[in-house]
C-alpha positions in Angstrom: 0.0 0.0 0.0 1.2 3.2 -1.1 1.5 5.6 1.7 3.1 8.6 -0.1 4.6 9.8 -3.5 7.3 12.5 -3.9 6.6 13.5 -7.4 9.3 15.8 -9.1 10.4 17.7 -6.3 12.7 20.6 -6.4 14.6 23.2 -3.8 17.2 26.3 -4.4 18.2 28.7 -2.3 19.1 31.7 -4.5 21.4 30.3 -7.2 22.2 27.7 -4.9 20.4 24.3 -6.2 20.1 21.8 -3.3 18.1 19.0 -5.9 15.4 18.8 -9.1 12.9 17.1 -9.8 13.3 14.4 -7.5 10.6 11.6 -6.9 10.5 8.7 -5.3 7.5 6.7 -3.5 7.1 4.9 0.2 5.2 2.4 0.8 3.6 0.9 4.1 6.2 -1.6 5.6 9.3 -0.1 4.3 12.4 0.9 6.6 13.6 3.2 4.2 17.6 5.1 4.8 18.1 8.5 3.2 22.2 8.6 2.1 23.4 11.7 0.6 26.5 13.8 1.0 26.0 17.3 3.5 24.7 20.2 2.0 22.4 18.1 -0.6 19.3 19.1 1.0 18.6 15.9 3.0 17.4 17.7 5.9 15.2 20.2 3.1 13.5 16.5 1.6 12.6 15.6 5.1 10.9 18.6 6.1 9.1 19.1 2.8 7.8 15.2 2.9 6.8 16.1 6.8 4.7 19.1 5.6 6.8 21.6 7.4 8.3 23.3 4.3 7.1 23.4 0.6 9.3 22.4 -3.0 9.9 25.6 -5.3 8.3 22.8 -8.1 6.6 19.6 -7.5 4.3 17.9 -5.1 3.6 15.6 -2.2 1.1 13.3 -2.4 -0.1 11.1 0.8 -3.0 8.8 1.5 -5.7 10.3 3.1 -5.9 10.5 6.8 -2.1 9.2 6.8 -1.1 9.8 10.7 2.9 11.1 10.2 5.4 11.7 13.3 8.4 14.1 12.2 11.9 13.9 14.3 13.8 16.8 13.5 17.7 17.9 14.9 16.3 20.9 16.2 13.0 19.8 18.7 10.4 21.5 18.9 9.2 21.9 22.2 7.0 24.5 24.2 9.5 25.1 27.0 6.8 26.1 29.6 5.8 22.6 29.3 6.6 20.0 31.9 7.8 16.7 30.1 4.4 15.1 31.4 2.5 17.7 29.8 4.5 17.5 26.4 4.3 13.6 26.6 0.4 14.3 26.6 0.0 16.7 24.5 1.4 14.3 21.6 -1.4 13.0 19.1 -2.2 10.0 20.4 -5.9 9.8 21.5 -4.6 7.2 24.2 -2.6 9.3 26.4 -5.2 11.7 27.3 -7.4 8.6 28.0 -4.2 7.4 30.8 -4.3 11.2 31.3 -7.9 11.4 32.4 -7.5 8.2 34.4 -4.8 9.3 36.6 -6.9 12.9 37.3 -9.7 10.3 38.3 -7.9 9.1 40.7 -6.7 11.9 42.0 -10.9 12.9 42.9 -11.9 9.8 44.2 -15.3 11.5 45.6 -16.5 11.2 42.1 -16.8 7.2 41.2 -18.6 8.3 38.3 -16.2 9.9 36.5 -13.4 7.3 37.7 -15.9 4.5 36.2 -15.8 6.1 33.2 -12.2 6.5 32.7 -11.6 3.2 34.2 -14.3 1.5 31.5 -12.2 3.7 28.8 -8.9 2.3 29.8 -10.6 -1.2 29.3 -12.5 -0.2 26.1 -9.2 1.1 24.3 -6.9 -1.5 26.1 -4.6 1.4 27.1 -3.1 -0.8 29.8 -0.8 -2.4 26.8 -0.4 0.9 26.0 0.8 2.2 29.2 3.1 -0.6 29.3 5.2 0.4 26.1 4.5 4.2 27.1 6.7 3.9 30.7 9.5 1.3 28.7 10.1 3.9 26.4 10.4 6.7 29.1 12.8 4.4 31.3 14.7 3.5 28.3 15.5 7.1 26.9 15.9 7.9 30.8 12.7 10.5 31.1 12.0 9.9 34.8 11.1 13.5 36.1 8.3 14.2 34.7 7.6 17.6 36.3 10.9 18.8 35.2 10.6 22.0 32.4 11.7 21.4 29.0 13.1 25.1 29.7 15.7 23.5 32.2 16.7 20.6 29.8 19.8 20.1 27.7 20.4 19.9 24.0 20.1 16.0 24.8 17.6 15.9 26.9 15.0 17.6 24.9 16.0 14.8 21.9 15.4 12.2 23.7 12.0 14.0 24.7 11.4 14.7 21.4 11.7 11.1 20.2 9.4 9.7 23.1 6.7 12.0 21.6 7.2 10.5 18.1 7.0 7.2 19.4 4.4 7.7 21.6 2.1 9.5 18.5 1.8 6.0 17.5 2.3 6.9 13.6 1.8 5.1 10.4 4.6 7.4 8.8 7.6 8.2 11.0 10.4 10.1 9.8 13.5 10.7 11.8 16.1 13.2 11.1 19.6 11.4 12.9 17.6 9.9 15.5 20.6 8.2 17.3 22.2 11.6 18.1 22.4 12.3 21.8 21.5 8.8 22.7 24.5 6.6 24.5 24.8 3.0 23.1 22.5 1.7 25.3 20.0 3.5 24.3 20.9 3.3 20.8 20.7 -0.4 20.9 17.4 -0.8 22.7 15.6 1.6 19.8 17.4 -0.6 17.1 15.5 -3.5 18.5 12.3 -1.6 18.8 12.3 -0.1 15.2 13.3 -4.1 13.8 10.7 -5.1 15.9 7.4 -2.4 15.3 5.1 -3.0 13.0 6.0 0.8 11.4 7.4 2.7 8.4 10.3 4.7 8.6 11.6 7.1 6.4 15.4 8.4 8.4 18.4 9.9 7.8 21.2 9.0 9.9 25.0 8.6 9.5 25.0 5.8 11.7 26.2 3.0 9.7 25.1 -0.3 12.1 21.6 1.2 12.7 21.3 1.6 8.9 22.6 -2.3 8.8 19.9 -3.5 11.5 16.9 -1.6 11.1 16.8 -0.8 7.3 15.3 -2.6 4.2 15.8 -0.2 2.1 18.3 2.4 1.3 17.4 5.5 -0.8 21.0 7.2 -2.2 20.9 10.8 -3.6 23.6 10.8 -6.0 24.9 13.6 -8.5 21.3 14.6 -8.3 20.1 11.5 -9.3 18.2 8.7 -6.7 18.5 5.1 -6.6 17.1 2.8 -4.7 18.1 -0.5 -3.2 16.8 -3.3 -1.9 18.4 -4.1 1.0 20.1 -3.5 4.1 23.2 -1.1 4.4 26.3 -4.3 3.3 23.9 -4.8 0.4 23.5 -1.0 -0.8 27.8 -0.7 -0.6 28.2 -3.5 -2.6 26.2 -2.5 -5.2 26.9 0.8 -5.1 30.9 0.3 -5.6 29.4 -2.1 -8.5 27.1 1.3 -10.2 30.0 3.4 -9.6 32.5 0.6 -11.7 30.1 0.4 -13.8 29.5 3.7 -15.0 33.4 4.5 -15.1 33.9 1.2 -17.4 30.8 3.2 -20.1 32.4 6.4 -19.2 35.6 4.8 -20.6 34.3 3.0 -23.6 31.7 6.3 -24.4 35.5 8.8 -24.6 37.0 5.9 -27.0 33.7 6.0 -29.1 33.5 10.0 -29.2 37.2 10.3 -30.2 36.3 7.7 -33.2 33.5 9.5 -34.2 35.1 13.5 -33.6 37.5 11.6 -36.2 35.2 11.3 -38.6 33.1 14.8 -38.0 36.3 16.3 -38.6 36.2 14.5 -42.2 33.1 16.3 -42.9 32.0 14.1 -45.5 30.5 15.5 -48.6 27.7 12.5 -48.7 24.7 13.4 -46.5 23.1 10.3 -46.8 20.3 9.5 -44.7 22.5 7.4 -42.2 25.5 9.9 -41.9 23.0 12.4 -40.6 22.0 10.1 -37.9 25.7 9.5 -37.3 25.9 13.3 -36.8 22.7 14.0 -34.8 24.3 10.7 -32.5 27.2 12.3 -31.7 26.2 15.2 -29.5 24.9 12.4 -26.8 28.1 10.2 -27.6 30.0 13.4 -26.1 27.9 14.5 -23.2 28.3 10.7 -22.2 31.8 10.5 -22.6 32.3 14.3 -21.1 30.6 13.0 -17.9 32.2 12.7 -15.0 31.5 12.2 -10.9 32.3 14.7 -8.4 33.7 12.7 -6.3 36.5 15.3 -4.8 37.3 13.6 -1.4 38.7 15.7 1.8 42.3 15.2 1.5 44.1 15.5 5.4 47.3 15.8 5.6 49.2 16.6 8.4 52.9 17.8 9.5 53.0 16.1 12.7 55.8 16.2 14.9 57.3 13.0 16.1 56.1 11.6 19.7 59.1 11.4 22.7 58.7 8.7 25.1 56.9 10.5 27.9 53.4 10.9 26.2 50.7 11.0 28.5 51.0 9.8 32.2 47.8 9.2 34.7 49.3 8.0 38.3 46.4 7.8 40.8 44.4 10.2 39.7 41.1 10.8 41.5 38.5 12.8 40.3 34.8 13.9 41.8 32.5 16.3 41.3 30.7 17.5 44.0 29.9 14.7 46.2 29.7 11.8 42.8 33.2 10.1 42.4 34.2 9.8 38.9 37.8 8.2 38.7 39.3 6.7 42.0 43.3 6.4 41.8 43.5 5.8 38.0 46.7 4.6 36.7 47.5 4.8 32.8 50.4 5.4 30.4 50.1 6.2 26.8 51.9 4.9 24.6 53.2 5.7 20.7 50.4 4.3 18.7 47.6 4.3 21.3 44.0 3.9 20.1 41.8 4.0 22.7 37.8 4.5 22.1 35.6 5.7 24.9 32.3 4.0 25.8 30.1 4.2 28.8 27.0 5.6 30.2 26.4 9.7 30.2 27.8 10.8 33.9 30.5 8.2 34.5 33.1 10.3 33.7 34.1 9.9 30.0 34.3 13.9 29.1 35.9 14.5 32.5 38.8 12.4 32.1 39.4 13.7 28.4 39.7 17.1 30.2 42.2 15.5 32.3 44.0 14.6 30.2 44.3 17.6 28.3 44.9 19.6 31.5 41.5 21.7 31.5 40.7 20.2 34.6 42.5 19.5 37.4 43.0 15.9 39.7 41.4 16.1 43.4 44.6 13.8 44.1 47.3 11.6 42.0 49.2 13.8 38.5 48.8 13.9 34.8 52.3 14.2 33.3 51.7 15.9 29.8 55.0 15.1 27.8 57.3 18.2 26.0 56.5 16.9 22.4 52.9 16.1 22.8 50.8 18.6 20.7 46.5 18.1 21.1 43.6 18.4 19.0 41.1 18.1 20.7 37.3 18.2 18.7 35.0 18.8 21.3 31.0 18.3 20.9 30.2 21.7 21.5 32.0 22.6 17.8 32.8 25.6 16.3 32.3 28.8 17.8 30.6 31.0 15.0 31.4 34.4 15.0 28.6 36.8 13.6 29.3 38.0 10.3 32.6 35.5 10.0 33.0 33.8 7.2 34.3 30.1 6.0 38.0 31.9 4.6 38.2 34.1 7.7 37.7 31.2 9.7 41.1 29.5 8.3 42.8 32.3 8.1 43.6 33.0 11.5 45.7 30.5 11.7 48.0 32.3 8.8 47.6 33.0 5.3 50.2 29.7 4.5 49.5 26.1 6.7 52.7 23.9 6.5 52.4 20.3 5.5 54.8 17.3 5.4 58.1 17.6 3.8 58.8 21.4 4.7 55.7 22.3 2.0 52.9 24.8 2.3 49.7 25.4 1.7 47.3 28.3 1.3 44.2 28.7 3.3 42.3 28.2 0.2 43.5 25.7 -1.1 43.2 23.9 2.2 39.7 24.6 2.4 39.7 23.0 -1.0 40.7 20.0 0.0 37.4 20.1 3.0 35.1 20.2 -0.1 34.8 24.2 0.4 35.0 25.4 -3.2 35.9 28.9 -3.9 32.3 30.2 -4.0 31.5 28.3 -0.6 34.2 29.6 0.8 33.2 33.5 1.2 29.7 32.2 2.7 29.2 33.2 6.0 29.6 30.3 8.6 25.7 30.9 10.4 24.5 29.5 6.7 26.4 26.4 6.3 24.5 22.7 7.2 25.4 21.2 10.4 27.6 18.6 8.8 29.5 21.4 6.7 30.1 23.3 10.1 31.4 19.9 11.9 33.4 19.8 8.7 35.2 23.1 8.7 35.6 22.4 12.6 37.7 19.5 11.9 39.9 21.9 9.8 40.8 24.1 12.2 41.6 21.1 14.5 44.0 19.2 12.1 45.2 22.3 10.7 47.5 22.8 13.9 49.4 19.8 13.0 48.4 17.8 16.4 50.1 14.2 17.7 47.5 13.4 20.0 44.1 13.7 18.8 41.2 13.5 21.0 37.8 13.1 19.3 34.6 13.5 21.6 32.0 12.5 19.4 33.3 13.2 16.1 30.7 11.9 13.6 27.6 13.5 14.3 26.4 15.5 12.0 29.3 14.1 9.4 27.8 12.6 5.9 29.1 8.9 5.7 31.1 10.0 2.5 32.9 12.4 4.5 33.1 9.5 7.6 35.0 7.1 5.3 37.5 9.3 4.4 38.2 10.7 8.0 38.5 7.0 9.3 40.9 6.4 6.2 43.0 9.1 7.2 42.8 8.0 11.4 43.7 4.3 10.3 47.1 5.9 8.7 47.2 8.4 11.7 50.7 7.8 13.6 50.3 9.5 16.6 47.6 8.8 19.6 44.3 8.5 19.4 41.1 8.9 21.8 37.8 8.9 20.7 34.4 8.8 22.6 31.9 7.7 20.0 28.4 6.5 19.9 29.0 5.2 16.7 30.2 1.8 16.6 31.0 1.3 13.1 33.7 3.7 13.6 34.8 2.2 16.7 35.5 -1.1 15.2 37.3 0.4 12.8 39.5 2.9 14.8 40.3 1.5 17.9 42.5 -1.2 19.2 41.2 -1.5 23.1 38.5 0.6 25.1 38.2 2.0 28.3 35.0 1.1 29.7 33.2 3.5 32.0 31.2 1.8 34.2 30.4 4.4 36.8 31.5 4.5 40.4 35.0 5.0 39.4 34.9 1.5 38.0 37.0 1.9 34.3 37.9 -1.5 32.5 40.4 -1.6 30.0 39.0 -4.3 27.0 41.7 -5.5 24.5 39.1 -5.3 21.3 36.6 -2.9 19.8 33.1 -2.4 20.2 31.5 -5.3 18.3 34.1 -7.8 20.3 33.2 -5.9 23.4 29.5 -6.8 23.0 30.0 -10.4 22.1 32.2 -10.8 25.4 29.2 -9.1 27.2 26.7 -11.3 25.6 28.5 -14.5 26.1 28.6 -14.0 29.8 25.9 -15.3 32.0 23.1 -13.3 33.0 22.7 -13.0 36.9 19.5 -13.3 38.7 19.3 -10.6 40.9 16.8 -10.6 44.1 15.9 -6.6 44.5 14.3 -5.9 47.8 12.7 -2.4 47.1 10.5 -1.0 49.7 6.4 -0.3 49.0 6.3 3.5 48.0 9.1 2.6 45.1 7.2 1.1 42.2 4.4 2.5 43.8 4.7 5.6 43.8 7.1 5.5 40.6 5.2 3.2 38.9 5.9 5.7 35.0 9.2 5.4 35.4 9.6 1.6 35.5 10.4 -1.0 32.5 8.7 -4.0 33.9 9.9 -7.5 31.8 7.3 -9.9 33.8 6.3 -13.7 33.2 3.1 -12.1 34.4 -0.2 -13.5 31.9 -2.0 -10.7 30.6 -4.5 -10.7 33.5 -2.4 -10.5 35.7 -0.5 -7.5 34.1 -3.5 -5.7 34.4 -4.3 -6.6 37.3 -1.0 -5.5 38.3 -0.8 -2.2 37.1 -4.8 -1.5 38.5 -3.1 -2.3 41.7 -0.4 0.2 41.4 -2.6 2.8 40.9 -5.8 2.1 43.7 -2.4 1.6 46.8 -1.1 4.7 44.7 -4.8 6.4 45.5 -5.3 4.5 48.5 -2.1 5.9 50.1 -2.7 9.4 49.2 -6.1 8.6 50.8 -4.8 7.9 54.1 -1.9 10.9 54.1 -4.5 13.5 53.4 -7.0 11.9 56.4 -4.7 11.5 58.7 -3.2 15.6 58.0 -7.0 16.4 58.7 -6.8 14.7 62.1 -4.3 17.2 63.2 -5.6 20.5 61.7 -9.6 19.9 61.7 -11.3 20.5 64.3 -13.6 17.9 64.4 -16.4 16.8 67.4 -16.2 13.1 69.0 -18.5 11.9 66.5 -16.9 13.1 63.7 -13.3 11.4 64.7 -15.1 8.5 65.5 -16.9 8.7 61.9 -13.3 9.5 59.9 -11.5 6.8 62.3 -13.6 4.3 60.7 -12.9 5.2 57.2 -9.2 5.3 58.3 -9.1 2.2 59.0 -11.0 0.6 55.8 -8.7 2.5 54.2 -5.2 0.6 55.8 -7.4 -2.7 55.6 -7.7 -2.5 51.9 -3.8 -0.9 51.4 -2.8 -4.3 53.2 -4.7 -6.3 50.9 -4.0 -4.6 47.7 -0.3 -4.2 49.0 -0.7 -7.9 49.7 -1.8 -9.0 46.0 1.0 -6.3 44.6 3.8 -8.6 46.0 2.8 -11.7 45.3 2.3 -10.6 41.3 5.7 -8.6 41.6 7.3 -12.0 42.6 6.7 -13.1 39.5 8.3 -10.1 37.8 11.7 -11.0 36.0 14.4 -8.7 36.6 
């Protein structure tokens, strides 16, 4: 079933052509990747299929009444909105069916109205729902619900942002690098949900293994041409490096041709028989094909590093907290020529801390980092370039001189180093608040390399970075003689890069694993899982009953039963706090007390009961 048609679409700004006439269809099922190189208009094709902008020509066609959730980069949030209230104010008729349930319980005075929302939670099955609705919040770690999306980071508000679009419940979802600001964890769990849903998906993303897992399709905008292909993303290199041989092979045979046949125009024979003149009218397309060529222009690093001495980088006990959370606890580490080290571990465990120890920004609560006299840093940071108003791409290079030395005593100018980034001359006198995020994280990488460093430390180098522009930088780090840190969510680049991790495990726990990523994860996997016994006290799921991800053996009777329960002790304990307040500040004859003490005590009786049932279902619960 056809879902929606993108019928000859095209976008310029000024003389600046992003695509034309572009269409393509997607159909109800497909997982569909969107590959192109930054500054393409990827980001321009999503919005305009979303509905948020228009094409200068074309149209978009969708089925009627097609429900469509839109991820952007930038979220779009009302910031006087606590997460709760932006959760429910998603389209999803559902939520405000939960919503209206919970306020029910909150009056309990009125049974009618909690009948009614009760009978609606039954009629809609929302307690399925609700289940998937507090794994999702648990999983992309939303568990303060009255906190302001005006007090939330960059991060933060992604991750809320992609809740909503799961929680709309589309048909259509379309997801503009949806794994950014998500730590591997959390990138893994939404790779299992998206192979898993029942949904189409339309996404960019540049990262490669969650192309690989959840796609079927990959969609490449090429030289201003689409193709499509029928597979996950090993399928869609392997035939694209067969296309690309391909159409250098007829490029090849199309110049031999045109030079026979320029030949033989330059003859001019006399005879204009009927076949020489279609000989002649022939030859204008034999030389557009043989004068055709990619633009393939790769970013060319090169670097004039200076040599590494033997002292490098030295960690000796080093203990770090912040506050009163202890990150590293007497550390001990020596770097060595040719260190690769990648970075993994949950977000607050220290990973950005101890790359600022290491570069002496921040400073040990005990133990020494001994920087040696010949190490020389890059460091590319997550927060990016800072953009000066009014700046533009060439000013940008040229405070670091006019001339940039390379290897062999050779120079360079700042143009023609910007040349080799992919800035061509015209791109180059833009101003740096209109370039695409990728083309920004691009010119940032310039003005780290261009200092010539020997230790390069990369925090999170490949958002925003087009996967063209990702090959060639991992090229150029696999021939990269000096060391090497890198904190990445992206594990494709991991396994490529790196030769051990350090594993941040929180409380100052940091392992050192001799493999990348993907052997880290198999080790993981192979080892056996523990059962755990958790004794949690009553108010914990209780009271905090959104935030957990429950994985229960439980029928599904019994999971509704359970999660009614959590709800009426929830109620009934609220109940009892606000009764027995009113002991101590009414002021209330003997009758009366007598009259409330009764109801008191209905109410413990059936909190014990409830509380009772509660336990023996949670026993059941897996952890």
């Amino acid at each position: 079933m056809n879902y929606l048609s993108v019928e000859n679409i095209s976008k310029s700004f000024g003389e600046r052509i992003l695509f034309k006439n572009i269409s393509f269809g997607i159909n109800e099922g497909q997982k569909i990747g969107f590959v192109a190189k930054n500054g393409t208009g990827k980001t321009s094709i999503l919005n305009i299929i979303a509905g948020i902008d228009t094409p200068d020509t074309g149209n978009v066609v969708s089925r009627k009444g097609l429900k469509i959730a839109y991820l952007s980069q930038e979220p779009n949030l009302n910031p006087d909105f606590t997460v709760e209230e932006s959760i429910n104010s998603a389209d999803n008729f559902i939520l405000k069916i939960i919503a209206d349930y919970e306020n029910a319980l909150l009056n309990p005075e009125d049974s009618e109205t909690y009948q009614k929302a009760f009978d609606a939670m039954e009629a809609h099955q929302a307690w399925d729902f609700e289940t998937v609705y507090k794994q999702i919040l648990s999983k992309l770690k939303l568990n303060d619900l009255h906190q302001k999306v005006s007090t939330m980071s960059g991060g933060q508000k992604k991750r809320l942002a992609l809740a909503n679009a799961l929680l709309a419940q589309p048909q259509l979802l379309i997801l503009d690098e949806p794994t950014n600001h998500l730590d591997l964890e959390m990138i893994e769990w939404l790779e299992d949900f998206f192979a898993k849903a029942n949904i189409t998906l339309f996404m960019v993303t540049h990262d490669r293994f969650f192309l690989e897992r959840v796609c079927n399709e990959i969609v490449e905008l090429d030289e201003g041409i689409l193709y499509s292909y029928k597979g996950n993303y090993s399928y869609y290199l392997e035939k694209r490096d067969a296309r690309i041989e391909n159409f250098i092979s007829e490029t090849a045979k199309a110049k031999q041709l045109y030079k026979k046949e320029l030949d033989w125009m330059r003859r001019q024979p006399k005879a204009r028989t009927t076949k020489s003149k279609s000989r002649i009218d022939d030859f204008s397309e034999i030389k557009n094909r043989a004068h055709q060529r990619r633009n393939d222009h790769e970013v060319q690093l090169e670097l004039n590093m200076e040599r590494l001495g033997t002292k490098i980088v030295e960690l000796h006990s080093v203990s770090k907290s912040f506050y009163d959370k202890k990150l590293l606890d007497k550390f001990d580490y020596n770097f060595q020529k040719g260190d690769r080290v990648g970075i993994i571990g949950k977000n607050g465990t220290g990973k950005s801390t101890f790359l600022n120890l290491i570069t002496g920004s921040v400073f040990p609560d005990a133990g020494k980092v001994v920087i040696g006299d010949t190490v020389k840093f890059g460091y590319y940071t997550q927060s990016g370039i800072n953009i000066k108003e009014g700046q533009k791409v060439i000013d940008v290079v040229r405070e670091f001189g006019e001339y940039i030395p390379l290897k062999k005593g050779r120079q360079i100018s700042a143009q023609q180093l910007l040349e080799r980034f992919l800035f061509d001359r015209k791109k180059q006198y833009d101003f740096v608040e209109k370039l695409s995020g990728g083309e920004r994280k691009r010119l940032y990488l310039c003005t780290v390399l261009i200092k010539n460093p020997n230790f390069l430390i990369l925090d999170e180098p490949t958002n925003d970075l087009d996967i063209v522009t990702l090959n060639v930088l991992e090229n150029f780090l696999l021939d990269f003689p000096g060391c090497l840190v890198v904190v990445s969510h992206d594990r494709y680049f991991m396994d490529k890069i790196v030769d051990h991790l350090f594993v941040f495990k929180g409380n100052c726990v940091v392992d050192d694993f001799p493999g990348n990523y993907s052997d880290y994860r198999t080790y993981e996997d192979s080892k056996p899982v523990e059962k755990k016994v958790i004794v949690e006290e009553n108010t914990t799921n209780k009271n905090n009953w959104k935030s957990q991800d429950n994985k229960t053996k439980l029928s599904y009777n019994e999971q509704k039963e359970h999660a009614k329960l959590e709800r009426e002790i929830a109620k009934l304990e609220r109940d009892k706090e606000a009764l027995e307040s009113k002991f101590a500040t009414e002021n209330w004859d003997a009758e009366e007390i007598d009259k409330q003490s009764k109801i008191l005590q209905e109410i413990m009786q059936s909190l014990e009961t409830k509380e009772e049932r509660w336990f023996e279902l949670s026993s059941k619960l897996e952890e």
